[in-house]
FIMAR-799293 format. One record per residue (C-alpha): x, y, z; residue in one letter. Coordinates in steps of 0.25 Angstrom, whole numbers, plus 2048, in hexadecimal, padded with zeros to 3 digits. Example, Ala and Ser with C-alpha at 12.3 -4.5 7.8 and 13.67 -1.06 7.14 Angstrom:
// FIMAR-799293
8317EE81Fa8377FC81Ds
This chain:
// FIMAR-799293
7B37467FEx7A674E801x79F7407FEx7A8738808x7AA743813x7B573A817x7C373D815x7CB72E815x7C072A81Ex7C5734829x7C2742827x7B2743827x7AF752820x7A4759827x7A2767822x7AA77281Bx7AF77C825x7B7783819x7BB785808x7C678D805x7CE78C7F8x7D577F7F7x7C97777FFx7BE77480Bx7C2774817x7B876781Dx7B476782Ex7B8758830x7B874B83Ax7C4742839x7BF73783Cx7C972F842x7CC73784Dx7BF73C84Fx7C274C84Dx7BE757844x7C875E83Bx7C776682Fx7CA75F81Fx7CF769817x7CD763807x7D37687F9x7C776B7F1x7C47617E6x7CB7697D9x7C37637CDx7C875E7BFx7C776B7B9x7D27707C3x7E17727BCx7EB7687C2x7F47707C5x7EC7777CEx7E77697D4x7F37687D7x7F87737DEx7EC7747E7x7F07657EBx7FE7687EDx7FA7737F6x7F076C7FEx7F9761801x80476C806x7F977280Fx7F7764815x807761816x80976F81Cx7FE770825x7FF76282Bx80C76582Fx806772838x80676F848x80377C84Fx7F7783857x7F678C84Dx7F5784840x7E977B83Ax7EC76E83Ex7EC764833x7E8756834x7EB74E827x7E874F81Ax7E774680Fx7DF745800x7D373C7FFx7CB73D7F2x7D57457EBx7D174F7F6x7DC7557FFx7D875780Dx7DF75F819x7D975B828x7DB765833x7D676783Ex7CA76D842x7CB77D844x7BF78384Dx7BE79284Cx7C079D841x7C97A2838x7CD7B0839x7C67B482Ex7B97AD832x7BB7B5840x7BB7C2837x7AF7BE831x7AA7BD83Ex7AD7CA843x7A77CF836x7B57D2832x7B97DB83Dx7C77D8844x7C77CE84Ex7CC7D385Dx7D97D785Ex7DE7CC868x7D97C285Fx7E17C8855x7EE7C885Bx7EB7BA862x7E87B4850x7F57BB84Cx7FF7B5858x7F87A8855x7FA7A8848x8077AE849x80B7A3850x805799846x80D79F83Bx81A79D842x81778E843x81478C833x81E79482Ex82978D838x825783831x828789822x81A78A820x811797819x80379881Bx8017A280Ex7F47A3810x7F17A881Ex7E57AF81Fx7D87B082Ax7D07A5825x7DC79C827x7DF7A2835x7D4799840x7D179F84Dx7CB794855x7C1794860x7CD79286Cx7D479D866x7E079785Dx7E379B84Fx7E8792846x7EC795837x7E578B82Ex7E578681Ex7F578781Bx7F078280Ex7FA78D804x80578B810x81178880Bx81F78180Ex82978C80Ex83478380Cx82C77E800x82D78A7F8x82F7847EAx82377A7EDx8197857F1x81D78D7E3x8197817DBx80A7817E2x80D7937E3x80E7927D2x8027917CBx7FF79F7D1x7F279B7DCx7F37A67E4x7F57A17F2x7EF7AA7FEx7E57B3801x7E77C27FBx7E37C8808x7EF7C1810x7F87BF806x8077C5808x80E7CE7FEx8197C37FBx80C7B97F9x8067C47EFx8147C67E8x8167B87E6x8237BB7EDx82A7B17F7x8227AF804x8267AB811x81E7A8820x81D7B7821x8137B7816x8097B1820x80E7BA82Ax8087C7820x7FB7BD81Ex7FA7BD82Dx7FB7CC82Ex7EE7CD824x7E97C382Bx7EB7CA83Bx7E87D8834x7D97D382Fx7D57CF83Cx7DB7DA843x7D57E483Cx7C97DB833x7D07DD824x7DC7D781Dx7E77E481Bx7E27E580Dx7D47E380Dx7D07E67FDx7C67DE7F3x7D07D97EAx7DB7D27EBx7E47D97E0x7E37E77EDx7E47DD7F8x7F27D77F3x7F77E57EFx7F67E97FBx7FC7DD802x8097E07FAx8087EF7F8x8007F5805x8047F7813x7F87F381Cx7F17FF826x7F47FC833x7EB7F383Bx7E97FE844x7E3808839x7D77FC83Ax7D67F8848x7DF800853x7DD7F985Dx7E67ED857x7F27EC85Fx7FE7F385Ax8077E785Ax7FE7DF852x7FD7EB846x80C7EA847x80D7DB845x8027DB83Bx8087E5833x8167DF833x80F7D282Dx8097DA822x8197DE81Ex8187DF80Fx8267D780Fx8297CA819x8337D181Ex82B7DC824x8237D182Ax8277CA837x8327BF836x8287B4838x81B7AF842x8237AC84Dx8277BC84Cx81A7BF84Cx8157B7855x8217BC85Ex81A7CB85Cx80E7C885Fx8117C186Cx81B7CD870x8107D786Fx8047CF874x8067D5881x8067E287Cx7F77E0879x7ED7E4883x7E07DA887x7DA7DD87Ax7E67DE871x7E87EF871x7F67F2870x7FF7F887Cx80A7FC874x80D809877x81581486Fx81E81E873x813827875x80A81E87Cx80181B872x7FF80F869x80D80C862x80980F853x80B804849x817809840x817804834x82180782Ax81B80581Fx80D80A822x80680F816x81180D80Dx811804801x81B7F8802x8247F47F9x8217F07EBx81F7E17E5x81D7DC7DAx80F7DB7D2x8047D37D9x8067C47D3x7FB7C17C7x7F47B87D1x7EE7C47D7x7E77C97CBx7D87C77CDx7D97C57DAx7CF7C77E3x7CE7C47F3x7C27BB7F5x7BE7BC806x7CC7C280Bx7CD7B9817x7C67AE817x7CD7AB808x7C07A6802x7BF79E7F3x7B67A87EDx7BB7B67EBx7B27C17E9x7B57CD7E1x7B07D97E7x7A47E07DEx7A67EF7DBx79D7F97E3x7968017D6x79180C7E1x79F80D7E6x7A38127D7x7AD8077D5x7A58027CAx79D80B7C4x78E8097C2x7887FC7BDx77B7FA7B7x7747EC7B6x7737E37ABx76C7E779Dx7647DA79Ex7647CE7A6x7727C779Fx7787D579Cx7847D87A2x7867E37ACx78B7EF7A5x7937FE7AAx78780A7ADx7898147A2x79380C799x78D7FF792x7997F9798x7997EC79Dx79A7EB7AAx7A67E37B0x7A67D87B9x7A67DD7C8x7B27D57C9x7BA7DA7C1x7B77E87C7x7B87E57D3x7C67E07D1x7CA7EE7C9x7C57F47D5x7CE7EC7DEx7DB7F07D7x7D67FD7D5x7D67FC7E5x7E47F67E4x7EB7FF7DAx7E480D7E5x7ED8047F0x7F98057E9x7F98137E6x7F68177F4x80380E7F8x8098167EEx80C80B7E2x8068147D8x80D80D7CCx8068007CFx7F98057D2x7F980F7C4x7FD8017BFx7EF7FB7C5x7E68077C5x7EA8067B5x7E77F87B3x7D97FB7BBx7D58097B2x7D78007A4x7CF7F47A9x7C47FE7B0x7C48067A4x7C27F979Bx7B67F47A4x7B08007A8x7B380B79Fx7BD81779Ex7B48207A7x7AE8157B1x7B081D7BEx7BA8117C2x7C28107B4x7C58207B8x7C981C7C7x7D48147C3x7D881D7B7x7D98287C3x7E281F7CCx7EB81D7BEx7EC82B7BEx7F082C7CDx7FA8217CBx80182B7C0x8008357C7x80882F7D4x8128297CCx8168377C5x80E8377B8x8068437BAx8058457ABx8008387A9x7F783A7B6x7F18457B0x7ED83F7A5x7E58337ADx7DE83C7B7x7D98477ABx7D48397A6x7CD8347B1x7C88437B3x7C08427A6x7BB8367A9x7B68397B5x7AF8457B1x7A883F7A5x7A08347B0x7A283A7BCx7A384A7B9x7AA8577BBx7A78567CAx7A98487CFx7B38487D9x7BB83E7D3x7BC8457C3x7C18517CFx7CB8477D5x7D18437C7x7D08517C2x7D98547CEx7E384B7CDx7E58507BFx7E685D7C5x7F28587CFx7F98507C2x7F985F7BAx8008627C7x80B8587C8x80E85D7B9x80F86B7BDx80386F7B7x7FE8757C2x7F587F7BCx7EE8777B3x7ED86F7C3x7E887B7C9x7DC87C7C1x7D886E7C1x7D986E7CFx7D287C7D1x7C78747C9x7C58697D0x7C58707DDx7B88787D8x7B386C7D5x7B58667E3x7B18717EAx7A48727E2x7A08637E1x7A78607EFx7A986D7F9x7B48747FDx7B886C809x7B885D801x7C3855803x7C48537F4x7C38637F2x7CE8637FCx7D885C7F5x7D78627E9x7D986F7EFx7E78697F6x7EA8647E8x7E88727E4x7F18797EFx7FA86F7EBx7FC8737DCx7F98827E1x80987E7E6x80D8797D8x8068877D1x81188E7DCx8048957E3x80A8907F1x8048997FAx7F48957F3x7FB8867F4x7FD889804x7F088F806x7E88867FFx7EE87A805x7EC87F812x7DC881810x7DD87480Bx7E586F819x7D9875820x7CD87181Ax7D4861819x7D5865828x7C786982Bx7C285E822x7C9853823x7D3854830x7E085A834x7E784C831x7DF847824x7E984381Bx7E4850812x7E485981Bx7F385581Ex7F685480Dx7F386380Cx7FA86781Bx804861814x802869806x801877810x80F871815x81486F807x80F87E803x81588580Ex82487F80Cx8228847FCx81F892803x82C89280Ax822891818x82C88681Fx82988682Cx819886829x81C87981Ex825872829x81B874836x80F87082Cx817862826x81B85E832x80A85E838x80785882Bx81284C82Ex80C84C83Dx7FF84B838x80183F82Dx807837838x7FC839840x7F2836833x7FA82E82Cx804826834x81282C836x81882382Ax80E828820x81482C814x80C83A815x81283B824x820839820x81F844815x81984E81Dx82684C828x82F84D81Ax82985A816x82C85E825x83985B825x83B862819x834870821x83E86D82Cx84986E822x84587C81Cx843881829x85187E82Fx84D874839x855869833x85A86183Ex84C85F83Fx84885B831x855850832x84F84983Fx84184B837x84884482Ax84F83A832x842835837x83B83482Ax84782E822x84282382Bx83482182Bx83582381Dx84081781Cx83780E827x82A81281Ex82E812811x83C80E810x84C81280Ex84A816800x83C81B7FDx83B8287F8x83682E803x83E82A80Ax84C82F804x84483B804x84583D814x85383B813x856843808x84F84E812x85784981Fx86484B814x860859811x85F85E820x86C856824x87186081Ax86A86B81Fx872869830x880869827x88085A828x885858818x88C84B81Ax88184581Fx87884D815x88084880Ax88083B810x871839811x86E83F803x8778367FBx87182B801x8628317FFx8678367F1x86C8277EDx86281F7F3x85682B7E9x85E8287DEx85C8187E0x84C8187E3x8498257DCx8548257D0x85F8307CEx85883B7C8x84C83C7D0x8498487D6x84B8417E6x85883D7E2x85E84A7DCx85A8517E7x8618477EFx86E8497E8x86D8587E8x86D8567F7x87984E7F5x87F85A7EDx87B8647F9x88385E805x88F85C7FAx88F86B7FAx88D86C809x89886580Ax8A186C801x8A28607F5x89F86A7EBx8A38627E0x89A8557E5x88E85D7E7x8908647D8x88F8557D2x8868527DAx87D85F7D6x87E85D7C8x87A84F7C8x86D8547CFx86D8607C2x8708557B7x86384D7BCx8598577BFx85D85E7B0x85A84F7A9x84D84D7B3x84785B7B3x84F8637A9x85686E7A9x84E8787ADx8468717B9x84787A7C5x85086D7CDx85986B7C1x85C8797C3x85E8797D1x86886F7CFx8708777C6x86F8817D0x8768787DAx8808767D0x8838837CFx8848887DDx88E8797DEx89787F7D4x89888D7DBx89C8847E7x8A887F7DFx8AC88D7D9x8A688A7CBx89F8977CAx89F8987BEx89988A7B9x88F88F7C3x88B89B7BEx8888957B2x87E8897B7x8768947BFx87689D7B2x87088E7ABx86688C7B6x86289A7B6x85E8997A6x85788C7A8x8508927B2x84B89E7ABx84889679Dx83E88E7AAx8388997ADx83689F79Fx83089079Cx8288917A8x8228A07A6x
């Protein structure tokens, strides 16, 4: 065809304008009628190409050609013909003169484009959308390099070249089934990631990525490698497009955040319901496209999110396609993917020394190791990256399950000691330690400790940083002498290597007023924490989210020391505080106002600590939903003060139901739920069902005695509540005898303990 430039003596090619993945896109004349259009060609695939594959690329020209021939709107390529010639399939379309949105990025070297011109792309496109999917068909692939701004203004969607016919769902598994991934990682939706069913309101998450880049110049998860970027597609709620550019109208954040719903249905019905909300608030938006909503006080209405900052729902594992991904340019979809080379000076790699001679491989500084291809770092590197975003969405199971997988190959390539080897094997041992294996936790960081020492030395501030988390892990196993000193040792060391007012000296002294609490030394645990509170002040600011972890610890002090109205006053300005900071949905704002409510309570200002509850049972619901932890939590706290104005029936109501629905997410005998059912047992007995509230107590004995044993302070306030159950019912004497039973187990604990 290149020697003819003549396609069936019509179509004269005169330049390439564009190559993308399945072809070149050829600036034309048709000759016939004497205009310019643009020939799109499958590229040539040579002998040496499997047939199946062939095939399958064939099959899905000639479904671009049937579906996008049958397109007639404003807002969509208009396509011409198409045809084969030469074995060569070919795609005529008109002529597009302007850029597409990823070009016009690269223009403004990557920063946003004007917010009227973004609002203006996304009703366009929005309307767009709704014509194609009217019509049954998905885009898949909507992204800014098929998204053309021309020179008059109009935006038009181009190359529906992985659309496919929703009717047609069988057909498109067929050509779906050899595993090519279809889309591009950067705007893929989660149900595209999962392999999951997908619909026309997986365009409308694509489009979201695709508004939020050019409103704020980057995709929502901008990372080097693919593996991360898809993770946080399915697993990660995207910052506010605000948090980057605030002058972006408040409306739009809402709309783009609702398209990034990490189901379809959190997304909006379809385009035209789109389309329909962004004409509704287009007069809302000032001559250069600020905002004039207003909220109750006046000011900008705040975006709320429900889900801010919170992980979403699990999914399944990441389809094996993924594996080895990487992500190539991200917008404009290019052939050739580029793996990012690790930064030695950075210390993601460690130092490299050249070749030994002029055909020697490269190897590892210090180690006669050779050295490993920079690919495959920087992959290791990139779900290193991945595995640190789970965590910090709480998913600590999978990323231990990553951040192992990482230490054993880092320790394979680079060595047991390599500086990056000994950062993942710290991430395992944070991964144990926040999934309640503090023994296990111990023995990792004690690991890395060494390690670090023996190449980095006594000193370095992350042998210190390892050494300390071993020092918090002793604690969680209640050895908090042993922790005491290993914290008093690393503080030394801080303060000598680092000064008295580092932040890195800081926090070991809050984590040493912490376990000062555990040794029993509360008044040293009060006053430390409150130096600490201070200087966090002075250093860092009254609302640095350390300054308000130890306000909160000075809080959490004073309640131990019986100091309720001091504890109470200082949670609720940590809560004020975090909202400010943090964002009122914050899970470190709502446990402030828990911990608040809980001051209220003690102090006798229940009616107050019930309306406190009520409003936090539903911000938890809205932000983390009906039955997460925290959230049975608050009502278990709105039950208990219900109980505390003499309302038992609703008391028992609430806690039955709290108590039933622990026992489903948390099983029977965890601790959340037996406090649940004590509760239950407590407003029997207000309300004079002695006999219930006795079966119920000793259910709660049964399972604390087989969970903690015996002797465990809980287990033997349960049989206490026994006890004082059976005086209720005149059995004096069966209750004589339980308190003489707890009263020996508790002396044989304290001989044990002395």
């Amino acid at each position: 065809m290149a020697d003819t430039r003549l396609i069936h003596g019509r179509y004269r090619l005169l330049e390439v304008i564009g190559r993308g993945g399945m072809g070149e896109v050829w600036r034309s004349r048709d000759e016939s009628l004497g205009r310019l259009v643009a020939v799109k060609c499958l590229k040539p695939l040579g002998p040496q190409q499997d047939h199946s594959f062939t095939r399958i690329m064939r099959e899905r020209f000639r479904r671009e050609a049937r579906v996008a021939a049958a397109l007639q709107h404003r807002g969509v390529t208009v396509v011409h013909d198409f045809g084969e010639y030469d074995g060569v399939l070919y795609l005529v379309m008109e002529l597009l003169e302007g850029r597409n949105l990823s070009q016009l990025l690269e223009d403004n070297k990557q920063r946003p484009l004007p917010v009227p011109d973004v609002v203006d792309i996304a009703e366009q496109v929005a309307d767009a959308l709704a014509y194609t999917h009217e019509q049954g068909i998905i885009h898949r692939d909507l992204k800014p390099a098929n998204i053309m701004r021309l020179t008059d203004g109009t935006v038009k969607i181009c190359d529906f070249g992985i659309a496919r016919l929703g009717h047609d769902i069988g057909f498109t598994s067929r050509l779906t089934g050899t595993g090519i991934a279809m889309g591009t990682p950067h705007y893929m939706s989660p149900e595209q990631i999962g392999a999951d069913h997908v619909d026309h309101r997986s365009d409308l998450y694509s489009l979201g990525c695709v508004l939020y880049e050019i409103a704020t110049g980057a995709p929502p998860f901008d990372l080097d490698d693919a593996w991360a970027v898809l993770v946080g597609h399915r697993d990660t709620v995207p910052e506010p497009p605000r948090t980057h550019r605030p002058e972006l109208p408040v409306f739009f954040e809402r709309v783009v955040l609702d398209l990034l719903g990490k189901t379809p249905e959190e997304r909006p019905a379809d385009a035209a319901d789109l389309r329909r909300r962004l004409g509704a608030a287009r007069p809302a938006v000032g001559p250069h496209g600020f905002a004039t909503v207003r909220g109750p006080d006046g000011g900008p209405a705040p975006y709320l999110s429900g889900q801010a900052g919170q992980p979403a729902s699990g999914g399944s594992r990441l389809p094996s396609w993924t594996r080895g991904m990487t992500t190539g340019h991200k917008a404009a979809g290019a052939d050739v993917l580029r793996p990012t080379r690790p930064d030695p000076a950075a210390g993601l790699t460690g130092a490299w020394t050249g070749p030994a001679g002029p055909h020697a491989a490269p190897v590892l500084a210090g180690s006669g190791r050779p050295a490993p291809p920079p690919e495959q770092l920087a992959v290791l590197s990139g779900r290193h990256d991945a595995a640190l975003s789970l965590g910090r969405l709480g998913r600590w199971e999978e990323a231990g399950e990553v951040h192992r997988a990482v230490a054993a190959e880092r320790e394979h390539t680079l060595g047991p000691d390599h500086p990056e080897t000994l950062g993942s094997r710290y991430e395992v041992a944070l991964t144990l330690s926040r999934t309640g294996r503090p023994a296990d936790a111990l023995r990792e960081f004690t690991r890395v400790a060494e390690g670090r020492e023996r190449t980095l030395g006594p000193d370095h501030p992350e042998t210190l940083a390892a050494r300390q988390e071993s020092a918090y892990a002793l604690g969680e196993l209640g050895r908090h002498f042993e922790a005491h000193q290993v914290f008093a040792a690393v503080l030394a060391s801080r303060e000598r290597t680092m000064g008295p007012e580092h932040p890195d000296t800081l926090r070991c002294r809050h984590d040493l007023a912490f376990n000062l609490g555990g040794l029993g030394r509360l008044e040293d645990a009060y006053r430390l924490a409150h130096e600490v509170a201070e200087a966090r002040a002075r250093i860092l600011g009254p609302i640095h989210p350390d300054t308000l972890v130890t306000r909160y610890e000075v809080a959490h002090a004073l309640s131990r020391l019986g100091r309720w109205p001091e504890a109470s006053h200082t949670y609720q300005e940590v809560a004020a505080a975090r909202a400010r900071a943090l964002g009122p949905d914050h899970p470190d704002t709502l446990a402030a106002r828990y911990e608040a409510g809980v001051g209220l309570g003690r102090l006798g200002r229940s009616a107050e600590a019930l309306d406190l509850y009520r409003g936090l049972v539903g911000d938890r619901t809205r932000v983390q939903g009906p039955l997460h932890p925290e959230t049975l939590r608050a009502r278990h706290g709105l039950g208990v003060n219900l109980g505390r104005l003499a309302r038992w029936e609703e008391a028992l109501a609430e806690s039955r139901d709290v108590c039933a629905l622990r026992e489903r997410v948390l099983g029977p005998d965890h601790p959340d739920t037996l406090v649940s059912r004590r509760e239950i047992a407590v407003a029997l007995g207000w309300l004079g069902r002695w006999h219930d509230a006795l079966s119920v107590y000793r259910q709660v004995a049964e399972s604390r005695d087989r969970v903690l044993g015996p002797a465990h302070p809980d287990a033997l306030a349960s049989r206490n509540d026994e006890a004082h159950c059976l005086e209720q019912l005149g059995r004096r004497a069966e209750a004589m005898e339980l308190y003489r039973r707890v009263a020996a187990l508790r002396g044989q604990r304290g001989v044990a303990g002395g």
